[in-house]
PANU-136044 format. One record per residue (C-alpha): residue in one letter; residue number from 1; x, z, y. Coordinates in Angstrom, 1 decimal, always signed. Example, Ala and Ser with C-alpha at 12.3 -4.5 7.8 and 13.67 -1.06 7.14 Angstrom:
<sites>
<site residu="A" num="1" xx="+12.3" zz="+7.8" yy="-4.5"/>
<site residu="S" num="2" xx="+13.7" zz="+7.1" yy="-1.1"/>
</sites>
This chain:
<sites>
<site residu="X" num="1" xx="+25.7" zz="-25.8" yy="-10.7"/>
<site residu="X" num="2" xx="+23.6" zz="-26.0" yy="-7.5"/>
<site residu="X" num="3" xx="+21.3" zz="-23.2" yy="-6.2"/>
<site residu="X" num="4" xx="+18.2" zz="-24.4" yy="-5.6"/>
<site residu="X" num="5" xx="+17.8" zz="-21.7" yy="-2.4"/>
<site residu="X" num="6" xx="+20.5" zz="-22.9" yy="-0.8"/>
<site residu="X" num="7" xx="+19.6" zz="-26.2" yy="-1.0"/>
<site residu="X" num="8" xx="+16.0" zz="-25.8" yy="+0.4"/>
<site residu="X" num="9" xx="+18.1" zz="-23.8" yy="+3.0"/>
<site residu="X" num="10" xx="+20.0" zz="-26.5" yy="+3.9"/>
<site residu="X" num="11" xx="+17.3" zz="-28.9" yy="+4.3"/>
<site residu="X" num="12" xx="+15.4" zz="-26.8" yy="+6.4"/>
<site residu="X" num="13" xx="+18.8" zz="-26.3" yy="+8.6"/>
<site residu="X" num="14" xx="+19.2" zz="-30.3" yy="+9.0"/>
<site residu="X" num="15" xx="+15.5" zz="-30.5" yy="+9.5"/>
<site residu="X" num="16" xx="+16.1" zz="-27.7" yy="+12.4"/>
<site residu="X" num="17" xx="+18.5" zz="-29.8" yy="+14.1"/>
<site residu="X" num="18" xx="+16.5" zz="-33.3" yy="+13.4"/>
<site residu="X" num="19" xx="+13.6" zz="-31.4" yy="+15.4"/>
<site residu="X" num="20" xx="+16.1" zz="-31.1" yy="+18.6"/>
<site residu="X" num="21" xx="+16.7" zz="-35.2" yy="+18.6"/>
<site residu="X" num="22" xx="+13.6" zz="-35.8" yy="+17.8"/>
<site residu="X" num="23" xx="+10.8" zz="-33.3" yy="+18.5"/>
<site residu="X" num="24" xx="+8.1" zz="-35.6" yy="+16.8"/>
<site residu="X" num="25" xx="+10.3" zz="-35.6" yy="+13.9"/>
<site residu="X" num="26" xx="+8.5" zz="-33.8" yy="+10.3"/>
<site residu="X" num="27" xx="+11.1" zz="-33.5" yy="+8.0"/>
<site residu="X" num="28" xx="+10.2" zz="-30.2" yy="+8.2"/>
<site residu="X" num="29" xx="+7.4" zz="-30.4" yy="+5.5"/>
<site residu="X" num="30" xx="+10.1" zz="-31.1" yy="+2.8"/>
<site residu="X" num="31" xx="+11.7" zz="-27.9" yy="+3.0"/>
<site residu="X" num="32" xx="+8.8" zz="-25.7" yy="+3.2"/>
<site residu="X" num="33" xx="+7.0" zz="-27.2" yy="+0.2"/>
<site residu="X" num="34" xx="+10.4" zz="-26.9" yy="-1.9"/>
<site residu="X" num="35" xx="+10.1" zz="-23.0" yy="-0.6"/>
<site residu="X" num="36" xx="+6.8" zz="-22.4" yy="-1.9"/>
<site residu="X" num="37" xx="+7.6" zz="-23.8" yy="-5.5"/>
<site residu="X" num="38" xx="+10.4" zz="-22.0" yy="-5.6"/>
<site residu="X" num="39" xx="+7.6" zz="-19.0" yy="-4.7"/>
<site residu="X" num="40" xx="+5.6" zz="-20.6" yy="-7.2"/>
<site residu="X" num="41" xx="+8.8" zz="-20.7" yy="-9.9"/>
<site residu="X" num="42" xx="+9.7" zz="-17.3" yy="-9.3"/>
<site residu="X" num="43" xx="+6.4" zz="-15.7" yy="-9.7"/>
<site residu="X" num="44" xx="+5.9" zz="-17.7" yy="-13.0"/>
<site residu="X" num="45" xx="+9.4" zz="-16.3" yy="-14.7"/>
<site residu="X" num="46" xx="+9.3" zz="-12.3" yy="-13.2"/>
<site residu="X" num="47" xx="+8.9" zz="-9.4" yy="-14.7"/>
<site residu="X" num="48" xx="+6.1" zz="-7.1" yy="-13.3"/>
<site residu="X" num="49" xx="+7.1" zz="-5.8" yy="-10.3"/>
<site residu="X" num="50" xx="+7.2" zz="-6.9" yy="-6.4"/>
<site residu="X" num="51" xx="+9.5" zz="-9.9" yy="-5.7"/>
<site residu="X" num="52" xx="+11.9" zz="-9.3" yy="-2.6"/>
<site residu="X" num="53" xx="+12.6" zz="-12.3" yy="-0.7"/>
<site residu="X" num="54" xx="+15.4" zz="-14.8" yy="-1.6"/>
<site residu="X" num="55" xx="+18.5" zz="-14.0" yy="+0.9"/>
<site residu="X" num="56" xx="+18.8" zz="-17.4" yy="+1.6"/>
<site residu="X" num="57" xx="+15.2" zz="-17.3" yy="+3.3"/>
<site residu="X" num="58" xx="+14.7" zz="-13.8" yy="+4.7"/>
<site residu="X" num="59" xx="+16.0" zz="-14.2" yy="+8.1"/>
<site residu="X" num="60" xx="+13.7" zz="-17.3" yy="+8.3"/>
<site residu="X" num="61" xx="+10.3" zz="-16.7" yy="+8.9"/>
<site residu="X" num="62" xx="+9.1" zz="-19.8" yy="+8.1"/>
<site residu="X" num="63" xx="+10.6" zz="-20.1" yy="+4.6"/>
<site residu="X" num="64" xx="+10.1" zz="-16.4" yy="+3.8"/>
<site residu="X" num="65" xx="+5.8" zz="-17.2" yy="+4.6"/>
<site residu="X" num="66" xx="+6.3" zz="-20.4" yy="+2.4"/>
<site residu="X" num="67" xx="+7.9" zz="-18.6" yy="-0.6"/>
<site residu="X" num="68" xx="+5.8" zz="-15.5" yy="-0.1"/>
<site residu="X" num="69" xx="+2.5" zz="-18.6" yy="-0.3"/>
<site residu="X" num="70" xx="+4.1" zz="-19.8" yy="-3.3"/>
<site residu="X" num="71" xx="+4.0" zz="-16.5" yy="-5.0"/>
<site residu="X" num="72" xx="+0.2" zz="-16.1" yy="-3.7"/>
<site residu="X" num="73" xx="-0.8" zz="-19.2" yy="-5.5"/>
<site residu="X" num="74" xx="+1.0" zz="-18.4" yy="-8.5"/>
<site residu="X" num="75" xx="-0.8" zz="-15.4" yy="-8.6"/>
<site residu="X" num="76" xx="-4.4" zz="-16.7" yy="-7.9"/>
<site residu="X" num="77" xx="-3.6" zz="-19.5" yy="-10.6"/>
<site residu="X" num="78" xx="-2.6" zz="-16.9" yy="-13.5"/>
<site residu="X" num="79" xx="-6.2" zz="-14.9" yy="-12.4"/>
<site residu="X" num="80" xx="-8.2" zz="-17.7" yy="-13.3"/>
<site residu="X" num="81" xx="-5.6" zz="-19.2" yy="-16.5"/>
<site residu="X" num="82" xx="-7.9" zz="-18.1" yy="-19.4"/>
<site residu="X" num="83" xx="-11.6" zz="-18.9" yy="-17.4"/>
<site residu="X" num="84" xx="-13.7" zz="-21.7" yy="-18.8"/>
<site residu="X" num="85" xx="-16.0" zz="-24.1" yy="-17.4"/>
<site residu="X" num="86" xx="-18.5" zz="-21.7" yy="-16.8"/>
<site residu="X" num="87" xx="-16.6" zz="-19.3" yy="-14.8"/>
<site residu="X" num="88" xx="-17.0" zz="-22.0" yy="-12.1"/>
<site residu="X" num="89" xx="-19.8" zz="-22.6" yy="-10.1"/>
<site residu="X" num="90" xx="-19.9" zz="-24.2" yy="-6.3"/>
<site residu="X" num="91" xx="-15.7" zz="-23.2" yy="-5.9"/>
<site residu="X" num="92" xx="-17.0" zz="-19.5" yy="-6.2"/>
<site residu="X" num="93" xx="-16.3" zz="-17.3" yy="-9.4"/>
<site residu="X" num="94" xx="-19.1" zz="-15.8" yy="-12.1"/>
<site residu="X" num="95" xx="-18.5" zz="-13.9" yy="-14.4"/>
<site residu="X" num="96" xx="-17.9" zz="-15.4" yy="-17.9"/>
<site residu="X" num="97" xx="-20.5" zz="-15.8" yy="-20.1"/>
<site residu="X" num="98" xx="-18.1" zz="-16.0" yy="-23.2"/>
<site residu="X" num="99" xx="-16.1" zz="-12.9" yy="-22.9"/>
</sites>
């Protein structure tokens, strides 16, 4: 069974030392997107409460900010879940005419 933190980990890591041959290299992206739907994943399953950072990415800044995004989004995304068409208008929220 394979632990999808570890994995990003190790992307990141080999993306780390693909950045040293080549600086124009962007295999960073890969890694930091996997982070923030693991942010994402996490903040969908957990129980109320503040999520710590995955071990695996808390001595790396740049994962810890994507994880810590994914959990931001998640969050944003179940604010608006039950909104209708008309709680929309011009990418700012109104207030629901329904509820």
């Amino acid at each position: 069974m394979s632990n999808a933190y570890l994995d990003v980990r190790v992307a990141f890591a080999i993306a780390k030392i693909a950045s040293i041959v080549d600086p124009n290299d962007d295999s960073f992206a890969v890694p930091m997107a996997d982070a923030e739907a693991l942010g994402q994943r996490d903040a969908a399953t957990a129980n109320d409460g503040e999520l710590p950072v995955p071990i695996y990415f808390a001595d790396e800044p740049n994962l810890a900010e994507s994880w810590k995004r994914g959990i931001a989004i998640q969050e944003a995304g179940e604010e608006t879940l039950g909104m209708c068409s008309f709680c929309f208008k011009g990418h700012e929220f109104w207030q629901c005419p329904h509820l």
